[in-house]
C-alpha positions, 0 to 999 in steps of 0.5 A, spaced: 500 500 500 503 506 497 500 513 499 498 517 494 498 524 497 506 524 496 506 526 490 499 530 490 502 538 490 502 543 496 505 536 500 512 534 502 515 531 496 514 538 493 517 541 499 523 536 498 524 537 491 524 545 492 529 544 497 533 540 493 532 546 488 535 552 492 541 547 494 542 547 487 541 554 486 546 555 492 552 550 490 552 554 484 553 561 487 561 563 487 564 559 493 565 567 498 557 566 498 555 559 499 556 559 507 552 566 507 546 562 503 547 556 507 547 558 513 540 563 511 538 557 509 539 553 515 536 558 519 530 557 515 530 550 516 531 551 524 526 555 525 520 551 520 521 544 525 521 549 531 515 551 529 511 545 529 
């Protein structure tokens, strides 16, 4: 028994594709900026768990 609701949108598989995308777009960043990035988005990140 699979669940559905994985791929349907506005659920976490959507979530994780956006992440893996702005991982992406931050890797692409000259080196001098991607810790600033990172840490923004860990920040981000950090703040969403606690929040729940």
């Amino acid at each position: 028994m699979s669940d559905e609701r994985a791929d349907a949108p506005g659920t976490a598989a959507d979530g994780d594709d956006a992440l893996v995308s702005r991982v992406r777009l931050i890797e692409e960043r000259p080196l001098d900026e991607r810790a600033a990035a990172f840490a923004q988005l860990h920040d981000e990140l950090q703040r969403e768990l606690e929040g729940r």
